[in-house]
NUFI-754377 format. One line per 10 residues: number of its first residue (from 1); their letters; for each residue x negated, y negated, z negated of C-alpha. Coordinates in steps of 0.001 Angstrom, whole numbers, plus 500000, padded with zeros to 6 digits. Example, Ala and Ser with C-alpha at 12.3 -4.5 7.8 and 13.67 -1.06 7.14 Angstrom:
residues 2
1 = as = 487700/504500/492200; 486330/501060/492860
//
This chain:
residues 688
1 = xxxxxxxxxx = 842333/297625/277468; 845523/297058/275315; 844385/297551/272190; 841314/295143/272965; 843941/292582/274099; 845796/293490/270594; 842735/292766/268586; 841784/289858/270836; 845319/288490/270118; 845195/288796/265914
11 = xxxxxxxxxx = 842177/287518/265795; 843180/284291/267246; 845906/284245/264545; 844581/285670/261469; 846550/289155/262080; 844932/291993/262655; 846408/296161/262863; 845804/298021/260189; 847791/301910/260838; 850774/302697/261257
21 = xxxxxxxxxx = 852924/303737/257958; 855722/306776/257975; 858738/306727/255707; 862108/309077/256458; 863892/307436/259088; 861366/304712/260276; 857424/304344/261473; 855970/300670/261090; 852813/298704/262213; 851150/298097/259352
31 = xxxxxxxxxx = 848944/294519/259755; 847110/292718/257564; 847314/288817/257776; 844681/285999/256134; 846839/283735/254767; 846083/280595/252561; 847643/279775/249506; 847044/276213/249933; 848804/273382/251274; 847217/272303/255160
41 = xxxxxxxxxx = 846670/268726/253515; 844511/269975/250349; 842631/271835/252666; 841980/268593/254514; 839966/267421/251481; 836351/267784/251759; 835422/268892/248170; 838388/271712/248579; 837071/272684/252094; 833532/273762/250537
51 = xxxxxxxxxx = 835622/276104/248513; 838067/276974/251225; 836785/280913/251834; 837977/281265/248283; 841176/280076/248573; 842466/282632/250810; 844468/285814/250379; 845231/289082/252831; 848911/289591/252961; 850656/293146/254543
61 = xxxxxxxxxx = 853011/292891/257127; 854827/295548/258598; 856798/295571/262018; 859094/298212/262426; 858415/300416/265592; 860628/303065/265569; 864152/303816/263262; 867402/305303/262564; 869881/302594/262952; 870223/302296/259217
71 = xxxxxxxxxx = 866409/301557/259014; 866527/298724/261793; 869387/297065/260308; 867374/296890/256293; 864652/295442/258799; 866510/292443/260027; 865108/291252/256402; 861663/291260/255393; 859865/292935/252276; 861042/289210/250619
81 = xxxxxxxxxx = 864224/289522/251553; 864086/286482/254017; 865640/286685/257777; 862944/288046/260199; 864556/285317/263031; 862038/286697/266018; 863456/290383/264766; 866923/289357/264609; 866498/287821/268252; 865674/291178/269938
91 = xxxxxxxxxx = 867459/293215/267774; 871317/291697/268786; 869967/290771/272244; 869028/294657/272860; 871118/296847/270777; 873720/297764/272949; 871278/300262/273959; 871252/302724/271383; 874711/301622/269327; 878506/299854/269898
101 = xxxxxxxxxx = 879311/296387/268113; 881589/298499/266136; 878196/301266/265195; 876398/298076/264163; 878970/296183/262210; 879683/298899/260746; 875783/300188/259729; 875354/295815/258432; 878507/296490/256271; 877475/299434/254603
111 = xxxxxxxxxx = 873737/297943/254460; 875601/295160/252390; 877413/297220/250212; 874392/299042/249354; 872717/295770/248170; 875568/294871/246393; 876146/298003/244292; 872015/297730/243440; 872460/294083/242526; 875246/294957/239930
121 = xxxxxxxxxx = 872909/298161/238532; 869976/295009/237750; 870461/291452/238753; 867541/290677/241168; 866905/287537/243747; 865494/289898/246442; 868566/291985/246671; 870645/288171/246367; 868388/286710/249257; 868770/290408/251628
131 = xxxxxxxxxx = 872243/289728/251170; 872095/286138/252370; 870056/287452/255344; 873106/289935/256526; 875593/287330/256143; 873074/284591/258442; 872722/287755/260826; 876600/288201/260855; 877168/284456/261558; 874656/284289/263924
141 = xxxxxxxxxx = 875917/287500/266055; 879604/285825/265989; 878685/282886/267031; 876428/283841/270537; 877476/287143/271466; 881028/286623/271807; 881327/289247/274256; 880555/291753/271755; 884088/290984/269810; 886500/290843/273318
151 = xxxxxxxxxx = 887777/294458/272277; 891123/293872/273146; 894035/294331/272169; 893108/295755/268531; 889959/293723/268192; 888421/296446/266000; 885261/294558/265206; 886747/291454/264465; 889450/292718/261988; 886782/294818/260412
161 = xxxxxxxxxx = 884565/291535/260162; 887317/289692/258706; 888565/292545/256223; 885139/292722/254780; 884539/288794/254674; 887822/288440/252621; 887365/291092/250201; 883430/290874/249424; 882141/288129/250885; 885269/284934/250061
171 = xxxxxxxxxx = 882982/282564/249262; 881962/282442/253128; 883707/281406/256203; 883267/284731/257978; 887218/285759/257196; 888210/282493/258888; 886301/282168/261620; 886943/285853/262586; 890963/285553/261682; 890606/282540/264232
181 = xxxxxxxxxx = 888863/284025/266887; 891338/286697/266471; 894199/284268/267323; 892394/282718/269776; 891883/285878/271836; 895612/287031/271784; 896464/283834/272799; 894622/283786/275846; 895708/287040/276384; 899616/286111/276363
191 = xxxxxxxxxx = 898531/283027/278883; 897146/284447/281674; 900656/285665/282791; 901551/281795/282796; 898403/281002/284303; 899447/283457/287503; 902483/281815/287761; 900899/278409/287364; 898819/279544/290253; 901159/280427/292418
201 = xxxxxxxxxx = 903045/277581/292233; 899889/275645/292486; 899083/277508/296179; 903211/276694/296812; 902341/272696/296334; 898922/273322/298865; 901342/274693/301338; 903818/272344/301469; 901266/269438/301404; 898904/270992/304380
211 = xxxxxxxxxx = 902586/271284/306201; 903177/267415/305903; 899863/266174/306368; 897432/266642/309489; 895540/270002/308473; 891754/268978/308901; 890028/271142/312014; 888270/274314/310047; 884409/274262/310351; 882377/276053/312632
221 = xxxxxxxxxx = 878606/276917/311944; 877467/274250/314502; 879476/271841/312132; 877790/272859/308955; 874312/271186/308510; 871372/273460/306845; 871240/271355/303618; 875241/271431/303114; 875316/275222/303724; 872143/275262/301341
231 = xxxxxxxxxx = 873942/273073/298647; 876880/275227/298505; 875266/278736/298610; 872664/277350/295269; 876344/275860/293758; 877511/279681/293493; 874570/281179/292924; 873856/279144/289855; 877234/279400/288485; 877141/283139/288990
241 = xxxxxxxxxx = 873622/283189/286855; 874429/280896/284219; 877111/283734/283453; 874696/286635/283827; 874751/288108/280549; 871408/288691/279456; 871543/292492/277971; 873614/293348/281484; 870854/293505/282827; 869047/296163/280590
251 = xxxxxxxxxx = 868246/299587/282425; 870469/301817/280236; 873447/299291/280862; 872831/298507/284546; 871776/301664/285436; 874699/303682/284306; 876000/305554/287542; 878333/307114/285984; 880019/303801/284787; 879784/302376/288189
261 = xxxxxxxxxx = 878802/298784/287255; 881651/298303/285040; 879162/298043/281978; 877815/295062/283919; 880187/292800/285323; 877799/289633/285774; 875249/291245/287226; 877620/292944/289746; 879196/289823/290758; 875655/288243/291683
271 = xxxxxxxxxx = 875242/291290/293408; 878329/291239/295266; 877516/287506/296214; 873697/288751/297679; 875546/290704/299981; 878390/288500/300642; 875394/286240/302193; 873351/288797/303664; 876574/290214/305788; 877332/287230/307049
281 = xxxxxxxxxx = 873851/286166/308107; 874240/289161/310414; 878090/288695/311561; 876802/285333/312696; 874630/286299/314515; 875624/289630/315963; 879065/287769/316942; 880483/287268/320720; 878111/290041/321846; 879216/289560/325456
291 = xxxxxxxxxx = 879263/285824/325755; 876657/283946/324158; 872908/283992/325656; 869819/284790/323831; 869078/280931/323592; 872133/280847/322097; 871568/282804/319731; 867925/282104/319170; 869400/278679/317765; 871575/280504/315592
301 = xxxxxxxxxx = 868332/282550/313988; 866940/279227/313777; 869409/277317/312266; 869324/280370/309385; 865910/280240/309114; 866273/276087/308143; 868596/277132/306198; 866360/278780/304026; 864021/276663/304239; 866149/274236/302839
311 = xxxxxxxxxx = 867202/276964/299615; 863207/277153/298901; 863776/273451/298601; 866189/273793/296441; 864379/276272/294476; 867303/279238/294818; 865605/282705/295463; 868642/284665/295526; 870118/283273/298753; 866783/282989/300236
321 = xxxxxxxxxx = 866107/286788/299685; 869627/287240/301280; 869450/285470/304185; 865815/286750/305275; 867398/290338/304166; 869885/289662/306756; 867392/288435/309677; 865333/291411/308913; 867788/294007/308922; 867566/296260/311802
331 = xxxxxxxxxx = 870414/295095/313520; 869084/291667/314020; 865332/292158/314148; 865861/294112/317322; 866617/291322/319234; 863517/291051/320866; 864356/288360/323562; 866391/286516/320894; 863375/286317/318802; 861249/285269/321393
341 = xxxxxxxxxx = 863298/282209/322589; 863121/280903/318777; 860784/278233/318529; 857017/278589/317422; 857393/276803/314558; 860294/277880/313050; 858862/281407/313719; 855713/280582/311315; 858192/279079/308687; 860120/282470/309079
351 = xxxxxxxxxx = 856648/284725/308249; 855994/281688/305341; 859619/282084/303696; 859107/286108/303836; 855442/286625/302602; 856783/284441/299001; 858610/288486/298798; 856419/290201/299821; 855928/293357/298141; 852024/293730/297515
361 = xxxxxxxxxx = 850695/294280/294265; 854171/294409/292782; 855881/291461/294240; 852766/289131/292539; 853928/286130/295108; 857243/285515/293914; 856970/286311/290285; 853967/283694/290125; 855900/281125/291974; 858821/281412/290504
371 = xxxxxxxxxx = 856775/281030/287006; 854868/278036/288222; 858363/276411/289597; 861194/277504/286698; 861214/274414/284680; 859366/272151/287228; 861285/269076/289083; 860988/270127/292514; 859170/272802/294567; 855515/272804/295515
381 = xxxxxxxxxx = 855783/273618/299028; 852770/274930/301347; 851915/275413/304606; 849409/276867/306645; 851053/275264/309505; 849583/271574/309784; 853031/270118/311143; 855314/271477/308222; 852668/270631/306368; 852929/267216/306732
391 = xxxxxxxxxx = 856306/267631/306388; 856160/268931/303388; 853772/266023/302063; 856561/263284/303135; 858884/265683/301346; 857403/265825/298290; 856362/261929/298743; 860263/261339/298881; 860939/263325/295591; 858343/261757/293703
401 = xxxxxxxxxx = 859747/257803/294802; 863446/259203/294162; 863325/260964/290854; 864430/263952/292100; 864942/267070/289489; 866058/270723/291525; 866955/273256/289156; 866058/276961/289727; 868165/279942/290730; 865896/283262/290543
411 = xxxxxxxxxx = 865917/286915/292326; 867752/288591/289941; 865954/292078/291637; 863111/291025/290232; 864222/291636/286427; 865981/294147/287152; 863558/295978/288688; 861220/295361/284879; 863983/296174/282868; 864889/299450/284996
421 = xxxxxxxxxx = 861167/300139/285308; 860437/299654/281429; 863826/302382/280804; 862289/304600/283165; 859022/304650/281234; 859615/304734/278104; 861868/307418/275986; 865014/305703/274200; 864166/308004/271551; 860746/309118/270065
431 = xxxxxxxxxx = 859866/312591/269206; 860909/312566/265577; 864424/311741/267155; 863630/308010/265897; 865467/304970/268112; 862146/303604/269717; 862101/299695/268992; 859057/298930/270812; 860478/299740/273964; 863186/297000/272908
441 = xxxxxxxxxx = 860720/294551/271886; 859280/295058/275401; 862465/294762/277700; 863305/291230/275200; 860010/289896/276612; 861538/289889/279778; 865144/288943/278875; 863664/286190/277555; 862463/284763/280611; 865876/285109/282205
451 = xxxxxxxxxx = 867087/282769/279296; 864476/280416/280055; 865836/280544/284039; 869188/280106/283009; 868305/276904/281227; 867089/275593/283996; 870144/276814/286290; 871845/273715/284628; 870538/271084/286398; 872095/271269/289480
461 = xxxxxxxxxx = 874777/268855/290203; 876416/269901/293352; 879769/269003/294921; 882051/272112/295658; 883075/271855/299135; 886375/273189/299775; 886091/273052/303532; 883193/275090/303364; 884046/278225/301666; 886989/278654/303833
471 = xxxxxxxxxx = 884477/278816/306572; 882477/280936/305064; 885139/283051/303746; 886646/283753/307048; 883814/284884/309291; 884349/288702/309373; 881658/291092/308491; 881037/294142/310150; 879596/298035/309238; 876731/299532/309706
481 = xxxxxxxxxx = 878349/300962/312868; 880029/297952/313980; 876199/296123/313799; 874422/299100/315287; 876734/299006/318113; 876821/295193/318492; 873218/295022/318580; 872902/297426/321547; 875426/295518/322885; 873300/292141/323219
491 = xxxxxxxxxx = 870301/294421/323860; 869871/297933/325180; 867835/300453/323875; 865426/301292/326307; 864378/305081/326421; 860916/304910/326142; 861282/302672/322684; 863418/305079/321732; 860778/307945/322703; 857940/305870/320857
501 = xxxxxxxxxx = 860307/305395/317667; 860305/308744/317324; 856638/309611/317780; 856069/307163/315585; 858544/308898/312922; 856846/311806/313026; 853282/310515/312588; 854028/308633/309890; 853851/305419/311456; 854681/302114/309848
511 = xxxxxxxxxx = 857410/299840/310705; 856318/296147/311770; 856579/293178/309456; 860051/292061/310565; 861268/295459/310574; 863912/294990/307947; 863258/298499/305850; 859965/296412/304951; 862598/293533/303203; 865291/294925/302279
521 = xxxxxxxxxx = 868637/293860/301424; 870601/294148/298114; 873326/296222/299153; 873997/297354/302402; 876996/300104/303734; 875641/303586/304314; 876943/305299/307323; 877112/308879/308538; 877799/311692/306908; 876395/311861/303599
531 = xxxxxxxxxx = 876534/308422/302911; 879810/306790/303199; 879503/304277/299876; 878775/301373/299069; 875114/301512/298230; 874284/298275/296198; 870505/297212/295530; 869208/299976/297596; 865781/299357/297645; 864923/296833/295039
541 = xxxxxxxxxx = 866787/296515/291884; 869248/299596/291863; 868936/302116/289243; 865625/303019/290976; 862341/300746/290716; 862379/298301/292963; 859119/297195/294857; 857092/300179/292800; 858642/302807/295103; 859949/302844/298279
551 = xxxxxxxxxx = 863196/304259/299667; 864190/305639/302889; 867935/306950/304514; 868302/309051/306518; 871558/308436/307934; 871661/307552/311899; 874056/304759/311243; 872364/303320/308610; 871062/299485/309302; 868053/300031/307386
561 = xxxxxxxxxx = 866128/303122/308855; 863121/303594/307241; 860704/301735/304184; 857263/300570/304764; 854929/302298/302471; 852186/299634/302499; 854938/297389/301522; 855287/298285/298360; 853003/300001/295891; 853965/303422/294453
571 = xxxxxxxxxx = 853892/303207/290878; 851124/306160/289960; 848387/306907/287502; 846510/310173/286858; 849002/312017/285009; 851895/310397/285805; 853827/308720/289126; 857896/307740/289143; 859582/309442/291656; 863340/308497/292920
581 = xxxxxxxxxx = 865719/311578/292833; 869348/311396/294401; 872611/314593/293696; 874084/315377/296925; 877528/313718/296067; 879728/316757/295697; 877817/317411/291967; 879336/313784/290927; 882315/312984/289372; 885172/311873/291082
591 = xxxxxxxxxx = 885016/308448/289052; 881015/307936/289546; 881811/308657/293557; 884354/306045/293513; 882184/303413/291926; 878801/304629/293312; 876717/301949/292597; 873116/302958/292820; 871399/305884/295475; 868452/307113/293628
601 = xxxxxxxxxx = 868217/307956/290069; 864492/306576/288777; 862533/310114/286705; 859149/309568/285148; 856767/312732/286155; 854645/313863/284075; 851633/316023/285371; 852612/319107/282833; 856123/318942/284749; 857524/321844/286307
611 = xxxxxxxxxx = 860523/322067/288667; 863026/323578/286145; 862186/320673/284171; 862521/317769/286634; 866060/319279/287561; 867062/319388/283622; 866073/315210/283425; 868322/314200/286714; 870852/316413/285994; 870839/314427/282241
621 = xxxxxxxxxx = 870237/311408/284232; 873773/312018/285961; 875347/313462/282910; 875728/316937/285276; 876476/319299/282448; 875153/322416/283878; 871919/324850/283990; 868951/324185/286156; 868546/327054/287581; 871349/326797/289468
631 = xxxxxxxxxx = 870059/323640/291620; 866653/323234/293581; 864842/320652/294154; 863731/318756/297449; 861323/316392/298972; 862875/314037/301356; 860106/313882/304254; 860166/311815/307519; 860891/314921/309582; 862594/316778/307457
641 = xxxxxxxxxx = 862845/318013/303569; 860184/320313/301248; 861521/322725/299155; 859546/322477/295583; 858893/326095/294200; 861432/327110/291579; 857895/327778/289438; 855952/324826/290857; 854184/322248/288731; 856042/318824/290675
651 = xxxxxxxxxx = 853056/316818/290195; 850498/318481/292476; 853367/320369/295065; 854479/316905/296004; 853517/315638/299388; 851517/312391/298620; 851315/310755/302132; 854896/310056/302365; 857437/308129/300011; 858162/310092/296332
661 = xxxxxxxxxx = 861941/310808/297490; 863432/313351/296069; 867130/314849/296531; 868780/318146/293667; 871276/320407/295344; 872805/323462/294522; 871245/326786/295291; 874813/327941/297258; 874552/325007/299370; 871009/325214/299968
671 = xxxxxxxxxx = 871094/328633/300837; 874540/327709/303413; 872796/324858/304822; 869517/327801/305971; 872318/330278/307088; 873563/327047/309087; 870187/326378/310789; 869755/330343/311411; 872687/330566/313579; 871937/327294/315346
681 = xxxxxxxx = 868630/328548/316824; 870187/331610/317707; 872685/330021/319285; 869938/327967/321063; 867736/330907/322109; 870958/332703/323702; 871498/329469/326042; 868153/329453/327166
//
């Protein structure tokens, strides 16, 4: 089917695949193009056009597919020596992957001084215009991925950059512009100690002023309308994602565990914000467990539910996702009489506002809507519900007479969950030990899109309201514990749920729409025993795959219990599935426990796969430097865990019906944990 769309595709521009062509150190795509060598406007003329099929010529192109990094550097020019600007693009915007700034600079400089020496040995214009390329390349990488030259306090790349310019190169501006930047950086560097200071004084002056004037009465949340609350949530989510740095959010970066986010800094902050939200969706409503009623707080769900009503307005997905992550964690979903005092209504624009996530067919609502709505003025909102939509009519009636433009804040899950999916897939390097580039040329397709989003991230123009983020700043958010226990403190378990919960765990059975392991949240707190971390993105864009696969815990404290398999589609074909694989925490390192940042490791399984080799990719995976044979490997089931034989093929042991978890732990404790279980049903069979 791909390589029909392929051909489909070239034909339609005059490009069609030839082979592929081996050299040392690179493979291309070989394609052959139909090219005229006539001007457009001679062709235009009639008595040309009868001649036109001989006035065409068949040109080779070649696209670079796989490379040392020597090779993909001599192909950020092409055969004519002129700047391959769509290679370029994914090239800088990707590289971090498989090389440092410094690797790279370094690889471009010696790429020069190659041309350079063969240009003295024989003057020629092609080795002239390669060289022109570099230095556009070099101007072009200084000039948008500033990041990439921050190395403080030496500023290695930089000084490098400049060194070079001055001696080879002093006809350019490179030596300047890098000296300057240099300069720059140290000076902002030497200011930030004045800027603390400057701040400090700064909170002095608030101080003294708030002590002279009439401090204004702090808000409550029956103060803070649904659009103002909406307003200020899209405010910080879009200045959060206009700083996203695009190649953060690549699958080898974001997915580091043993870096523990610090690779990805912008991403982690628009993580931390998710959760910020989501938390205090349930503190709100959780609080004053022994005073307030369940109308009470049925018209706090409410009010939480317009709220997002009013972020789908406003075309922000992120806070939306957070606060229906928060009214369908378990915690709040429980609330059965709470639920059932919330309005009819409001209860259909509830199940609306969660199907645009839902997770059939890999999340297909949102992605299309969020395509059909990035660059569009306002949202296009539906409703099976004939009152909203009316509403939504006079809405949209309103925008049209008032010029209103709503820029768009995305789900950030939702490319992270491609990017991590497409590094899952597909090796970093091919089997002649080559760096594969189409894998990059894949995970720039969707980096590009989160350009295109960020573009349209600018159009907001919201007020920041002071008032309100000291509200929201000071509602206290509780644990996993603290929520379980709260809960059952508005609402008592009654036994025979509790009986029927656990049937139903052991058949199998699937949670209920609102159950909130069938929408879950970004990041959540792990309780119990074994998990006592921070567990960000747990179930949809962590260093696992998002809506492919599903995740349960197992922990008694945790808020989310258990995943909905139809929820979510298993990512599977006939030789191959992805399976999610966790290390029991005492195998990591001190500084990847500290910064835990993911649960599951994502592993592509191959139908040839046996168990020695499925431990020897997570074990690489968590850069475990050890043998395989001293861990086992485990299927986590509903009731309980399957040992995989040490000799097994992984594909067909598996146990299908259930969710591909997976957990590696070491033969000793393995074999302790048995010796545990032994003495604990002896222990029972002597009491009875």
């Amino acid at each position: 089917m791909d390589a029909e769309r392929q051909e489909s595709q070239d034909d339609q521009d005059g490009t069609r695949f030839w082979r592929e062509e081996r050299e040392e150190g690179a493979v291309y795509n070989t394609y052959l193009k139909r090219v005229t060598y006539l001007s457009p406007a001679r062709l235009e003329d009639e008595m040309v056009r009868e001649f036109s099929h001989l006035m065409w010529e068949t040109q080779k192109l070649r696209v670079i597919k796989a490379g040392t990094l020597p090779r993909l550097v001599e192909a950020l020019a092409t055969v004519r020596g002129e700047l391959d600007s769509s290679y370029m693009n994914i090239f800088l915007a990707t590289y971090r992957t498989f090389a440092t700034p410094l690797q790279l600079l370094q690889a471009i400089v010696d790429r020069y001084h190659l041309l350079r020496s063969q240009n003295k040995r024989g003057k020629s214009e092609l080795f002239e215009q390669q060289q022109k390329t570099l230095k556009c390349v070099l101007s072009v990488w200084l000039d948008t991925y500033h990041e990439d030259f921050r190395e403080s306090p030496n500023y290695p790349c930089l000084t490098l950059l400049e060194n070079f310019a001055r001696e080879v190169i002093p006809d350019s501006d490179l030596a300047s512009r890098a000296h300057n930047r240099i300069e720059r950086l140290k000076k902002e560097a030497s200011s930030n100690g004045a800027e603390n200071i400057q701040f400090r004084f700064s909170i002095c002056d608030e101080v003294d002023r708030m002590i002279d004037e009439e401090a204004p009465k702090p808000l409550t949340f029956p103060d803070i309308s649904p659009r103002l609350c909406a307003e200020q949530l899209t405010l910080r989510d879009a200045e959060l994602f206009k700083k996203v740095v695009p190649h953060h959010c690549l699958g080898a970066v974001w997915g580091r565990r043993d870096k523990g986010g610090k690779d990805a800094p912008s991403v982690q902050a628009t993580v931390e914000q998710f959760n910020r939200v989501s938390l205090r969706v349930i503190a709100t409503v959780l609080k004053h467990p022994d005073h307030l009623k369940s109308t009470s707080r049925a018209r706090l769900l409410q009010k939480w539910i317009n709220i997002a009503q009013e972020l789908r307005e406003l075309k922000n997905f992120s806070s939306l996702r957070a606060i229906l992550s928060g009214l369908q964690s378990h915690p709040v979903y429980r609330l059965r009489r709470c639920w059932s005092a919330v309005p009819k209504e409001t209860i259909v624009l509830f199940d609306e506002l969660s199907d645009i996530f839902s997770g059939e067919n890999n999340q297909l609502n949102s992605r299309e809507l969020l395509m059909k709505e990035a660059t569009a003025k306002f949202p296009d909102l539906d409703s099976q519900n004939k009152s909203l939509k009316r509403k939504n009519m006079q809405k949209r009636r309103s925008w049209i007479d008032n010029g209103t433009v709503q820029g768009t804040v995305p789900y950030l899950g939702t490319f992270l969950t491609d990017l991590t999916m497409l590094d899952t897939a597909m090796p970093d390097i091919t089997d002649d030990g080559l760096i594969n580039f189409e894998k990059h040329r894949k995970e720039f397709e969707v980096l590009a899109q989160l350009r295109l989003l960020q573009s349209a991230a600018q159009i907001y123009n919201i007020q920041y309201d002071n008032r309100f983020w000291e509200w929201f700043d000071s509602i206290r958010i509780y644990s996993d514990t603290e929520s379980h226990e709260m809960s059952c403190a508005i609402e008592p378990p009654s036994e025979s749920i509790a009986k029927i919960k656990k049937k139903s765990a052991s058949l199998g059975h699937k949670p209920s729409k609102f159950d909130s392991s069938s929408t879950p949240r970004l990041g959540f707190f792990c309780g119990g025993e074994e998990h006592n971390s921070i567990c960000s993105i747990p179930d949809t864009i962590a260093a696992s795959i998002g809506p492919l696969v599903t995740i349960s815990h197992s922990s008694s404290t945790s808020s989310v219990l258990s995943s909905d398999s139809d929820s979510q589609t298993p990512f599977r074909s006939s030789d191959t599935c992805v399976i999610r694989v966790s290390m029991t925490s005492g195998d990591l390192s001190p500084d990847t426990k500290t910064h835990v940042t993911h649960v599951y490791k994502s592993i592509m399984l191959n139908n040839t796969d046996h168990t020695n080799t499925v431990i020897e990719k997570v074990l690489e995976k968590y850069s475990i430097d050890d043998k395989p044979d001293n861990f086992c490997l485990l299927q986590i089931l509903p009731d309980g865990e399957l040992l995989i034989p040490e000799r097994a093929n992984v594909f067909y042991a598996l146990n299908n019906s259930v969710d591909l978890n997976f957990i590696v732990r070491r033969r000793s404790e393995q074999e302790s944990l048995k010796d545990r279980k032994k003495g604990r049903r002896r222990l029972k069979k002597l009491s009875l």
